[in-house]
DSSP file (Angstrom, degrees, kcal/mol; ACC not computed):
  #  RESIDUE AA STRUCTURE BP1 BP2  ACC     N-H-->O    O-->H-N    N-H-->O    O-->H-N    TCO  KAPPA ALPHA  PHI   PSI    X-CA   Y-CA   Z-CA
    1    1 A X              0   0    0      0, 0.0   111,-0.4     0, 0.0     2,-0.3   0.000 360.0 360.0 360.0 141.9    9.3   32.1  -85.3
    2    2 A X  E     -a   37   0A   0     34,-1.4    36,-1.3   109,-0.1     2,-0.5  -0.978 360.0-116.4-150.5 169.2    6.8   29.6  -85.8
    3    3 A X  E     -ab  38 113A   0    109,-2.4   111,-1.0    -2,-0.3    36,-0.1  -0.908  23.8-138.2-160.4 129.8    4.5   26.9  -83.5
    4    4 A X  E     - b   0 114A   0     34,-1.0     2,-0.3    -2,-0.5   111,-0.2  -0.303   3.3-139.7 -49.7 124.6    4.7   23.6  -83.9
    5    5 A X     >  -     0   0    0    109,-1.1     4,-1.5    -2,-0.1     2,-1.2  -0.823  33.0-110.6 -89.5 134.6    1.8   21.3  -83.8
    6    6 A X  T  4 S+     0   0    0     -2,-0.3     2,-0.2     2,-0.2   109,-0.1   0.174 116.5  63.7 -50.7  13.1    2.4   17.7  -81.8
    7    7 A X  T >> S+     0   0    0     -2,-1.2     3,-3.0   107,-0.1     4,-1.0   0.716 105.5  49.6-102.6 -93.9    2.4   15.7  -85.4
    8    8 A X  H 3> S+     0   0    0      1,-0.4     4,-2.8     2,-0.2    -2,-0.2   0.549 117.8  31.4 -34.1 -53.5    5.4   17.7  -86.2
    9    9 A X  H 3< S+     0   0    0     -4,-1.5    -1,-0.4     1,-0.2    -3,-0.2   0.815 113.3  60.5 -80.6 -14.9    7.3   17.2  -83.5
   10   10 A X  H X> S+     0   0    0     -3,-3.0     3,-1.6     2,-0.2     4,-0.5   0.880 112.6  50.7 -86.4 -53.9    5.6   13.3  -83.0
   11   11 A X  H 3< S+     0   0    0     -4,-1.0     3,-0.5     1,-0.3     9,-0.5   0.876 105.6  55.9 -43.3 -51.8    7.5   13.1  -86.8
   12   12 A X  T 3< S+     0   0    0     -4,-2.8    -1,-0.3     1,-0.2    -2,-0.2   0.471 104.8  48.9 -68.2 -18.3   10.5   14.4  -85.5
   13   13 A X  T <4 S+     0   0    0     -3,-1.6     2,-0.4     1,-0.3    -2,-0.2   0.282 107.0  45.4-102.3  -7.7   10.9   11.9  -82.9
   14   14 A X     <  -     0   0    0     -4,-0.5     3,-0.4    -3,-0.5     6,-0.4  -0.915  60.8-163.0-159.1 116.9   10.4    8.4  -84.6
   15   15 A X  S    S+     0   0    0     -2,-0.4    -4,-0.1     1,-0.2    -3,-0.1  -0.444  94.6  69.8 -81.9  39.0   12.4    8.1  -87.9
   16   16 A X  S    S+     0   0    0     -5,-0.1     2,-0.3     0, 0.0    -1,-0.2   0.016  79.7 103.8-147.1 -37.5   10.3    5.4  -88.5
   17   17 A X  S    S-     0   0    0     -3,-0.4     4,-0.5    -6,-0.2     3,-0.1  -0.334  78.4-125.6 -63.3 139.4    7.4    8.1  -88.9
   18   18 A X  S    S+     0   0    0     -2,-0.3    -1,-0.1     1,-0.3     4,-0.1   0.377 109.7  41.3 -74.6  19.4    6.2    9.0  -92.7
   19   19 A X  S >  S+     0   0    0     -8,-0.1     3,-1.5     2,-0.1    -1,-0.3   0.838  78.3 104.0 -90.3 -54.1    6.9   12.6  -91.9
   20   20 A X  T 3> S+     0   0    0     -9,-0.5     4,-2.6    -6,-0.4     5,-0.3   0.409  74.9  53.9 -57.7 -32.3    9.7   12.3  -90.2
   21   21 A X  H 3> S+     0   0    0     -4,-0.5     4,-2.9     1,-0.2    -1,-0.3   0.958 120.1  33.7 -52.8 -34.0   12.2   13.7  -93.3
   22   22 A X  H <> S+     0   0    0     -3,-1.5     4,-4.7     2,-0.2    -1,-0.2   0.950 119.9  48.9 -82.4 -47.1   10.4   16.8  -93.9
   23   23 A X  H  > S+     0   0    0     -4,-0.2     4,-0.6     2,-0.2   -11,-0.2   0.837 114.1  53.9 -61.2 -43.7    9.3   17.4  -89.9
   24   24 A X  H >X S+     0   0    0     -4,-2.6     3,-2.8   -13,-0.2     4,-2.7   0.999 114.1  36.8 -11.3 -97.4   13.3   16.6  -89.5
   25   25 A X  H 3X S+     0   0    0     -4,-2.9     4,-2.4     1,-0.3     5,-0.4   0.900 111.0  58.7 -41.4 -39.2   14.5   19.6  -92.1
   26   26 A X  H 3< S+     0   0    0     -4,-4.7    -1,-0.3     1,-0.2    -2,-0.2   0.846 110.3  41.6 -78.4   0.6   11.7   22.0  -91.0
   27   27 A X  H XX S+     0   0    0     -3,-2.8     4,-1.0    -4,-0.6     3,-0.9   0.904 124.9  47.6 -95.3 -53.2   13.3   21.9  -86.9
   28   28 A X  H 3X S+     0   0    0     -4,-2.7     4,-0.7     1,-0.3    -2,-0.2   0.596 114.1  37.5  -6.2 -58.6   16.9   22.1  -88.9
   29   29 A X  H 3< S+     0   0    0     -4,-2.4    -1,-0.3    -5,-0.2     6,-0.2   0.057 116.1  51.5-118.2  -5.2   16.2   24.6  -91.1
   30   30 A X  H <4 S+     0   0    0     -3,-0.9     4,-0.4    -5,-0.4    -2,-0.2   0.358 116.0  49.6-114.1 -26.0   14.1   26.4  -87.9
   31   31 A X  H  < S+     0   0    0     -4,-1.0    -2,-0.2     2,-0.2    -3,-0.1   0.929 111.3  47.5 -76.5 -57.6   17.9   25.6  -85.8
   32   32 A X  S  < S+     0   0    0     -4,-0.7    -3,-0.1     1,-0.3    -2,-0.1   0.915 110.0  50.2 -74.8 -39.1   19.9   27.1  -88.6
   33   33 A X  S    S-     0   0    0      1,-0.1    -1,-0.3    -4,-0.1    -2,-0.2   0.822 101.7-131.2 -57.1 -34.5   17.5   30.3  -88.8
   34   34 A X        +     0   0    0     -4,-0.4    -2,-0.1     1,-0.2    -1,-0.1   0.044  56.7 154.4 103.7 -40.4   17.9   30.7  -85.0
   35   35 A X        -     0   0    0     -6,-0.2     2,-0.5     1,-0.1    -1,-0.2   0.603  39.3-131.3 -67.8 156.8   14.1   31.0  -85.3
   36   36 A X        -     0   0    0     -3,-0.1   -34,-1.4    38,-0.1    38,-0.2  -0.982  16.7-137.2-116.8 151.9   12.1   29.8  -81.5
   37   37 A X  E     -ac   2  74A   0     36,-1.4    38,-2.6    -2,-0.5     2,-0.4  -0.514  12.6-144.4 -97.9 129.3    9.4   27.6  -81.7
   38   38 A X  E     +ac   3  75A   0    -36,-1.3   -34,-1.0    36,-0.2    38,-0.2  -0.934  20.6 167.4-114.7 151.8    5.9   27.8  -79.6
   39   39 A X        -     0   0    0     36,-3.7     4,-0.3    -2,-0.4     5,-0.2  -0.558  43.7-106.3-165.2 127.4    3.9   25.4  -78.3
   40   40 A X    >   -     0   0    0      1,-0.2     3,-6.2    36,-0.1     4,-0.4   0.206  34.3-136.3 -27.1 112.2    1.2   25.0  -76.1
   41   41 A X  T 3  S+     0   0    0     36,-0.7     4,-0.2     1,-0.4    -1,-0.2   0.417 109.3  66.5 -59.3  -8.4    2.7   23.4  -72.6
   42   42 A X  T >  S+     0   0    0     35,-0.2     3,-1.0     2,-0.1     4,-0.4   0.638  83.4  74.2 -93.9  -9.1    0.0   21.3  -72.5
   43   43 A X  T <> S+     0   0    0     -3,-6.2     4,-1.8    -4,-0.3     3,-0.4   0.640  80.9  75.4 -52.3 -27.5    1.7   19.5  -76.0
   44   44 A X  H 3> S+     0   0    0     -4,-0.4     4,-2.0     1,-0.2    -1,-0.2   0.939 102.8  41.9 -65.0 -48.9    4.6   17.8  -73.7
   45   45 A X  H <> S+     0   0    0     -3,-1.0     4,-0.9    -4,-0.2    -1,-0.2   0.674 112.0  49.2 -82.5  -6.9    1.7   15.5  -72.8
   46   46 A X  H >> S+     0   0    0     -4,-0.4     4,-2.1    -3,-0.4     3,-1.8   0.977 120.2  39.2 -54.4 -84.5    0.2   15.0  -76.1
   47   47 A X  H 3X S+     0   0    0     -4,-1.8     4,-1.2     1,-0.4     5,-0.3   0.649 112.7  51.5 -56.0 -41.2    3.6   14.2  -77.5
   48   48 A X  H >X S+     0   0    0     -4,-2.0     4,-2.1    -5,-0.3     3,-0.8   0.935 114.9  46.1 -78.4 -36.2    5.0   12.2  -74.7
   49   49 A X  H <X S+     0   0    0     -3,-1.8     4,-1.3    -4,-0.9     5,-0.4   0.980 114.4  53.2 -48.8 -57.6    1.3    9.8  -74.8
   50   50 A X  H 3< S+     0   0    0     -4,-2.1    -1,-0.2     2,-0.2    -2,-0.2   0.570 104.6  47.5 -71.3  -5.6    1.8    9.7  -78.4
   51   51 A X  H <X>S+     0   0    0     -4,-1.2     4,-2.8    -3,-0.8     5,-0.5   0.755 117.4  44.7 -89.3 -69.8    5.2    8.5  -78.4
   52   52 A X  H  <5S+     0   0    0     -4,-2.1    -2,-0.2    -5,-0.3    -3,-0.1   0.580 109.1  53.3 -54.6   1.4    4.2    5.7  -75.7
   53   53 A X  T  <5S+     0   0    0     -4,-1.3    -1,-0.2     3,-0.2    -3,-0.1   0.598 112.7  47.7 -94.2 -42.2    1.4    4.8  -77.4
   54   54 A X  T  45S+     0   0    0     -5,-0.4    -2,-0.2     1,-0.2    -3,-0.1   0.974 124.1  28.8 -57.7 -64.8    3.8    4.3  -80.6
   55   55 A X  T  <5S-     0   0    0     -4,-2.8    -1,-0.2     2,-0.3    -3,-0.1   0.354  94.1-127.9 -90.0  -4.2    6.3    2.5  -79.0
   56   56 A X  S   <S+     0   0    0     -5,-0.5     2,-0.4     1,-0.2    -3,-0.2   0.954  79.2 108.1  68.2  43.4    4.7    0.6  -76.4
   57   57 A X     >  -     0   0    0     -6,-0.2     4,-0.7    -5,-0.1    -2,-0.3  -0.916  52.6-165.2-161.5 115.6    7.3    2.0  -74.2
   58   58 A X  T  4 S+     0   0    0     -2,-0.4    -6,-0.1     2,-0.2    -1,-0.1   0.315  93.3  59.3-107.0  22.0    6.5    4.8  -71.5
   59   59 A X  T >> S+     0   0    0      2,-0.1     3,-2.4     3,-0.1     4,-1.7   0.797 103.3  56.9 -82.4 -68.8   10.0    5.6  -70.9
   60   60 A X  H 3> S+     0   0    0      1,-0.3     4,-2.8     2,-0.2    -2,-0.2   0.525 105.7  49.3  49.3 -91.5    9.9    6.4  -74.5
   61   61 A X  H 3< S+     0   0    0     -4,-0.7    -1,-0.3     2,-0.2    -9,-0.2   0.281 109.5  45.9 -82.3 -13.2    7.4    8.6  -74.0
   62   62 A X  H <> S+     0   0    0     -3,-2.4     4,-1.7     2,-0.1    -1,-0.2   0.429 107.4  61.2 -87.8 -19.5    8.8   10.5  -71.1
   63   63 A X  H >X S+     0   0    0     -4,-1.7     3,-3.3     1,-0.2     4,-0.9   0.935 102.6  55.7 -60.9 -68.7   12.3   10.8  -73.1
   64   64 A X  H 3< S+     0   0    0     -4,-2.8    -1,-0.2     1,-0.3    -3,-0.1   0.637 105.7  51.2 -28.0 -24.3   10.3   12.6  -75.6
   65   65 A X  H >> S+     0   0    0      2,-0.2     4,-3.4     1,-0.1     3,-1.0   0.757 108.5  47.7-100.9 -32.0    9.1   15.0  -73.2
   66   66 A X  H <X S+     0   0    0     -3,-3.3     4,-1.3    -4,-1.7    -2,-0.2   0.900 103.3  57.0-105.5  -6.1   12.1   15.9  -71.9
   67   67 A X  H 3< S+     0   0    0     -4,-0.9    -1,-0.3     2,-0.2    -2,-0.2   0.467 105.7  54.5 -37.7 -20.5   13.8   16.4  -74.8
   68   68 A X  H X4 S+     0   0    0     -3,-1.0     3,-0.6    -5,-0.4    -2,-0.2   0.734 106.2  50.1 -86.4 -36.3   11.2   18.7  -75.4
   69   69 A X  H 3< S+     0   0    0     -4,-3.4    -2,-0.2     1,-0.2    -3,-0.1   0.938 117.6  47.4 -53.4 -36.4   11.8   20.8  -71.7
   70   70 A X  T 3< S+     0   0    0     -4,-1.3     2,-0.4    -5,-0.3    -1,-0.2   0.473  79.7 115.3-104.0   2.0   15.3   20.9  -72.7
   71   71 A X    X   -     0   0    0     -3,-0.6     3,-4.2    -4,-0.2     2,-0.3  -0.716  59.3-143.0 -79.3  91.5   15.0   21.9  -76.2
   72   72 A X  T 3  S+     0   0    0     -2,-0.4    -1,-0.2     1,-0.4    -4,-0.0   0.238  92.2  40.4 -79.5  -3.2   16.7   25.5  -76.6
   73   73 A X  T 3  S+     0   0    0     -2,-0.3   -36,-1.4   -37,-0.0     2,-0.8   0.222  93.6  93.8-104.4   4.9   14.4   27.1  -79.1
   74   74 A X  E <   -c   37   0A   0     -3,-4.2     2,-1.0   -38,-0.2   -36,-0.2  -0.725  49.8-169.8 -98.7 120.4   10.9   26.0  -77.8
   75   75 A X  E     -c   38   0A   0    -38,-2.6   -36,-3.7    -2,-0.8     2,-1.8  -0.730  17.6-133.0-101.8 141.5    9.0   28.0  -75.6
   76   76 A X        -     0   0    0     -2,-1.0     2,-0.4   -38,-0.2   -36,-0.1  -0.543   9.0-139.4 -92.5 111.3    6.1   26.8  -74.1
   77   77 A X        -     0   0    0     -2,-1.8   -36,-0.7     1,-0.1   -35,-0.2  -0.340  28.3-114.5 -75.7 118.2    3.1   28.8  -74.1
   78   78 A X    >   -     0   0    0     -2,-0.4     3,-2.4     1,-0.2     4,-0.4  -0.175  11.3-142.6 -59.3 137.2    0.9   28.6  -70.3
   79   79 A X  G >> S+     0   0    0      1,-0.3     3,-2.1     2,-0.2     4,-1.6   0.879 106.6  69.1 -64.6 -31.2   -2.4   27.0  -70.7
   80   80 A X  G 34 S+     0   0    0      1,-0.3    -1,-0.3     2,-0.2     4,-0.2   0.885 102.5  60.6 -65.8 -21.0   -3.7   29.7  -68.1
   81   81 A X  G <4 S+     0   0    0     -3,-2.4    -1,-0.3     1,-0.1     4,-0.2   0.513 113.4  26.3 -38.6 -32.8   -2.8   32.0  -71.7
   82   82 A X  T <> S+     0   0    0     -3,-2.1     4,-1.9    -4,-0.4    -2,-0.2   0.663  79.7 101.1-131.5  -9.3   -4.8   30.6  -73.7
   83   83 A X  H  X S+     0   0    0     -4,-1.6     4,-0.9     1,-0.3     5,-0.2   0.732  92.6  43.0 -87.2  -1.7   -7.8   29.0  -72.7
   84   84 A X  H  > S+     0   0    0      2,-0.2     4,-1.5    -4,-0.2    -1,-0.3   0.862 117.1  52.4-111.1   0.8  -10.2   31.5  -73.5
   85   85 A X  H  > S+     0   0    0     -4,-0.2     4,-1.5     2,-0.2     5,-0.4   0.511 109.5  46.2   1.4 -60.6   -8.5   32.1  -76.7
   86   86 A X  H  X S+     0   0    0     -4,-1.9     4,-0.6     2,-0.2    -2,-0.2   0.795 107.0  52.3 -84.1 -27.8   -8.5   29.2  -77.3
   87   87 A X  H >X S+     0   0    0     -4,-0.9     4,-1.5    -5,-0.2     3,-0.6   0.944 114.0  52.4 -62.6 -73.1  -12.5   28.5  -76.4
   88   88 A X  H >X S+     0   0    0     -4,-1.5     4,-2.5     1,-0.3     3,-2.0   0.865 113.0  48.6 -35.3 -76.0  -13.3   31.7  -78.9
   89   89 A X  H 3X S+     0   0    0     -4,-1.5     4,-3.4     1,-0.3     5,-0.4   0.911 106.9  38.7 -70.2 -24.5  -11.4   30.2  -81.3
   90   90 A X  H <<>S+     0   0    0     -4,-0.6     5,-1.0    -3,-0.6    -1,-0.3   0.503 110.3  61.4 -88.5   1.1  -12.1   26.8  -82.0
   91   91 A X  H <<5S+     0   0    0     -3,-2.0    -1,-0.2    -4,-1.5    -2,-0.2   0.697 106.7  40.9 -98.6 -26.4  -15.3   27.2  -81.6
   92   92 A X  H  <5S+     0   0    0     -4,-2.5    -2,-0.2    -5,-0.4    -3,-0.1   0.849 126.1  42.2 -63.5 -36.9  -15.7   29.9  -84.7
   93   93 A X  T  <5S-     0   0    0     -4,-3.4    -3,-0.2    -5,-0.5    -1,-0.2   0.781 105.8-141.0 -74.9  -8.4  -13.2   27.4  -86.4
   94   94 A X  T   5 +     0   0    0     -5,-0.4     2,-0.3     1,-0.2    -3,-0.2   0.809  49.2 152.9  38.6 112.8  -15.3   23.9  -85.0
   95   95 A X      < -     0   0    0     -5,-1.0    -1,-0.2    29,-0.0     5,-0.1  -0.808  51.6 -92.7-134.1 162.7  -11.9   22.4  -84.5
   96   96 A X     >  -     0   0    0     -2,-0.3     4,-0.9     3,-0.1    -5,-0.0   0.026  45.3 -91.4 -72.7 161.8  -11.4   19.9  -82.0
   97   97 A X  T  4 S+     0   0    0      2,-0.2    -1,-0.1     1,-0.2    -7,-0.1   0.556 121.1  30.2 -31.8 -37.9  -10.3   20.7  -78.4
   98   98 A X  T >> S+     0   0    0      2,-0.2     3,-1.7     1,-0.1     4,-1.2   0.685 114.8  70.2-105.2 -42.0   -5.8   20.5  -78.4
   99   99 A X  T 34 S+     0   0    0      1,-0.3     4,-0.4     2,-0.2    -2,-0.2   0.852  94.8  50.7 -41.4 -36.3   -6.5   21.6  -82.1
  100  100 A X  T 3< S+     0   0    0     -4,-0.9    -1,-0.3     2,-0.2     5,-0.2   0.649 102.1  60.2 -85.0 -24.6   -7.7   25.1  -80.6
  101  101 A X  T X> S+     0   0    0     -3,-1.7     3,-9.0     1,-0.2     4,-1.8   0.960 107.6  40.4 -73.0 -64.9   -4.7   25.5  -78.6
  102  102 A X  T 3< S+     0   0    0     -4,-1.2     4,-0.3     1,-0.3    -2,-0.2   0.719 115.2  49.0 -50.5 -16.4   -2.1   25.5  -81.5
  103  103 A X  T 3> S+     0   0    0     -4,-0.4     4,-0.8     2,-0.1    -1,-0.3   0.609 119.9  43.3-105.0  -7.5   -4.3   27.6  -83.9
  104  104 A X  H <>>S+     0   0    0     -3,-9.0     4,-3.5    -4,-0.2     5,-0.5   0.818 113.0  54.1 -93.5 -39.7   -4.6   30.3  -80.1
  105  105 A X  H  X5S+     0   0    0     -4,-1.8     4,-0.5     1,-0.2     5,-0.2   0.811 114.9  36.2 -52.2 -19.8   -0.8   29.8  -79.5
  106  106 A X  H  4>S+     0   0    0     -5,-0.4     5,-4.1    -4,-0.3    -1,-0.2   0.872 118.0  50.6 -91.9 -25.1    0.0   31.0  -83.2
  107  107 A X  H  <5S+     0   0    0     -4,-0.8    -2,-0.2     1,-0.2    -3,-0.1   0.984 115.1  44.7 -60.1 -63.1   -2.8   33.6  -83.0
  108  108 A X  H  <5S+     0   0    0     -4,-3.5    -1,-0.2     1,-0.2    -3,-0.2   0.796 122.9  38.6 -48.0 -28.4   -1.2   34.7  -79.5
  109  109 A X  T  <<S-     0   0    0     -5,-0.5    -1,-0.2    -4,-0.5    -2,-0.2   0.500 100.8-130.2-101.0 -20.5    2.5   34.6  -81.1
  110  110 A X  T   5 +     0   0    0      1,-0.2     2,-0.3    -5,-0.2    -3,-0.2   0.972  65.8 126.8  56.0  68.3    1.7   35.9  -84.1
  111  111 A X      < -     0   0    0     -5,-4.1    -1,-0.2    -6,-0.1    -2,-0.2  -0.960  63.3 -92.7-157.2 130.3    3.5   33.1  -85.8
  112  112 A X        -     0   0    0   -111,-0.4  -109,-2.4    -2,-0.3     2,-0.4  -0.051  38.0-113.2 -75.1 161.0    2.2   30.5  -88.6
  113  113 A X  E     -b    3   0A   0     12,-0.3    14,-2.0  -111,-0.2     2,-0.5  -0.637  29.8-164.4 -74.0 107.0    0.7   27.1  -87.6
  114  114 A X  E     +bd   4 127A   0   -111,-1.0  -109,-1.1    -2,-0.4    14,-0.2  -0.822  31.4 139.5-109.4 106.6    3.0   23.9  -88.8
  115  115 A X  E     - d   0 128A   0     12,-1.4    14,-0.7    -2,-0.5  -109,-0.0  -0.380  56.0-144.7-131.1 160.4    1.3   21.2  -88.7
  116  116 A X  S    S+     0   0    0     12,-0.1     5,-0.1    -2,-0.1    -1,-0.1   0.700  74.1 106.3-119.8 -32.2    0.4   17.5  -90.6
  117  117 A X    >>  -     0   0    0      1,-0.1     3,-0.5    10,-0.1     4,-0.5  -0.217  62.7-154.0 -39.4 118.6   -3.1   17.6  -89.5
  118  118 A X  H 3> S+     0   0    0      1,-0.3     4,-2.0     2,-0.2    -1,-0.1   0.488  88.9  54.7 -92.0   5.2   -5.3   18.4  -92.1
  119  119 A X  H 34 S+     0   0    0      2,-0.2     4,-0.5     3,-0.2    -1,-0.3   0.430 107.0  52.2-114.2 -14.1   -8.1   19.9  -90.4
  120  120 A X  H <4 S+     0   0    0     -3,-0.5     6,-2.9     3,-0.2    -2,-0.2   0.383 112.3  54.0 -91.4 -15.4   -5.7   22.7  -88.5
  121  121 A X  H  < S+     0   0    0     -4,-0.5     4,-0.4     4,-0.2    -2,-0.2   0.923 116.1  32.7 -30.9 -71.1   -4.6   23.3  -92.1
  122  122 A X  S  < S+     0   0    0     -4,-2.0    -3,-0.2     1,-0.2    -2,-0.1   0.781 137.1  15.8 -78.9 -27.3   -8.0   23.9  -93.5
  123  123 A X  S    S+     0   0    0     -4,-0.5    -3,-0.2     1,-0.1    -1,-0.2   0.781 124.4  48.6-107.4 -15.2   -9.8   25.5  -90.8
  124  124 A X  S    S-     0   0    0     -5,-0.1    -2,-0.1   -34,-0.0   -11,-0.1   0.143 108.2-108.3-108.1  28.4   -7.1   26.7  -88.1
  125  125 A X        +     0   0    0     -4,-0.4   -12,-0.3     1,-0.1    -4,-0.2   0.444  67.1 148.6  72.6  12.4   -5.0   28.3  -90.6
  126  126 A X        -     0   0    0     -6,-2.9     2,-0.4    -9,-0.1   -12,-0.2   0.244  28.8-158.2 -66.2-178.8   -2.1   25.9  -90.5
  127  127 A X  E     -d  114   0A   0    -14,-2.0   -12,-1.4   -10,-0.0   -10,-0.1  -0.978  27.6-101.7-153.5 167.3    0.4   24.7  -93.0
  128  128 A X  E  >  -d  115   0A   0     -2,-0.4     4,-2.3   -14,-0.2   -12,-0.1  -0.265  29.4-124.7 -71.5 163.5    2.6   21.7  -93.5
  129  129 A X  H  > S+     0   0    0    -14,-0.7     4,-0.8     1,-0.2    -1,-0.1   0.306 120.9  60.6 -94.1  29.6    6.2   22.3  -92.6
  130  130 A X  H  > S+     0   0    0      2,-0.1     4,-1.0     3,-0.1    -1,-0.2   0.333 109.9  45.0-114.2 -28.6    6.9   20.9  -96.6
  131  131 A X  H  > S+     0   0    0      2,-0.2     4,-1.9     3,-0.1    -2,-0.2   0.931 112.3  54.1 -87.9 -69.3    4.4   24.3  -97.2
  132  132 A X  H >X S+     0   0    0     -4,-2.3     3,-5.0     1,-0.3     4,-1.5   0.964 109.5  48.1 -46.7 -77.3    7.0   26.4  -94.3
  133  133 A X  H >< S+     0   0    0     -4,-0.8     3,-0.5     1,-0.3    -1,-0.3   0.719 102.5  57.1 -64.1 -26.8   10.2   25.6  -96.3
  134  134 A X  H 3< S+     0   0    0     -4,-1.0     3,-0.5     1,-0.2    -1,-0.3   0.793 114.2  45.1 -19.5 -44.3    9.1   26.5  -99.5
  135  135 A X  H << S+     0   0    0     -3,-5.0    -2,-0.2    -4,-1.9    -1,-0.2   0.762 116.3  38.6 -86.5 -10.8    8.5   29.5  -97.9
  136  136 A X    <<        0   0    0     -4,-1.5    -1,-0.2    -3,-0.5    -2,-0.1  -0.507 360.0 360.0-129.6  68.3   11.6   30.0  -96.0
  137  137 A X              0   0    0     -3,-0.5    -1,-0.1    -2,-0.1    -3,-0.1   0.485 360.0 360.0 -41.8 360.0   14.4   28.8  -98.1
């Protein structure tokens, strides 16, 4: 089990992205494990912005999302979960606002943070999913 940060999955969505091989393998290699996926439920709208922002295209950006409802390993963790979780942490960590959900959602799962953002690396406990498959041949 692991949760996904909205770079990852943003990586995962546009082969065009400089992630995308590694963000690719680790959802793959996370299929072939069986393993389920968290992510804050408020990430659908991250991801779906950031894909219409990308592509200039806000169907695009709603595909993205619902590929993401429909996706059979992700659950989506309820914001009403998390937010004071999420306050408490990200404010000991100072990371920025949607940064504090992914670092409460892994804390709540008990499941590590994969991420490309280096500042949920260094302070929210994350790692790259190039860091994850090393660990989980």
């Amino acid at each position: 089990m692991i949760t996904v940060d909205a770079s990852v999955w943003v990586g995962f969505l546009d082969r065009s992205d400089p992630f995308f091989a590694d963000s690719e393998a680790l959802l793959q290699r996370m299929q072939d494990l069986a393993r389920p996926a968290y992510t804050p439920e408020f990430a659908l709208i991250e991801i779906a912005c950031a894909v219409a922002r990308r592509h200039r295209d806000p169907k695009a950006g709603r595909k993205a999302a619902s590929l993401l409802r429909q996706h059979p390993r992700l659950t989506l963790v309820k914001m009403t979960r998390l937010m004071s979780f999420a306050e408490s942490i990200g404010c000991q960590a100072l990371l920025r606002g949607a940064d504090a959900f992914y670092a409460a959602t892994a804390r709540l799962t008990r499941t590590p943070l994969v991420t490309w953002d280096r500042e949920l690396i260094e302070r929210g406990g994350g790692m790259t999913p190039s860091q994850w498959l090393a660990r989980n041949p």
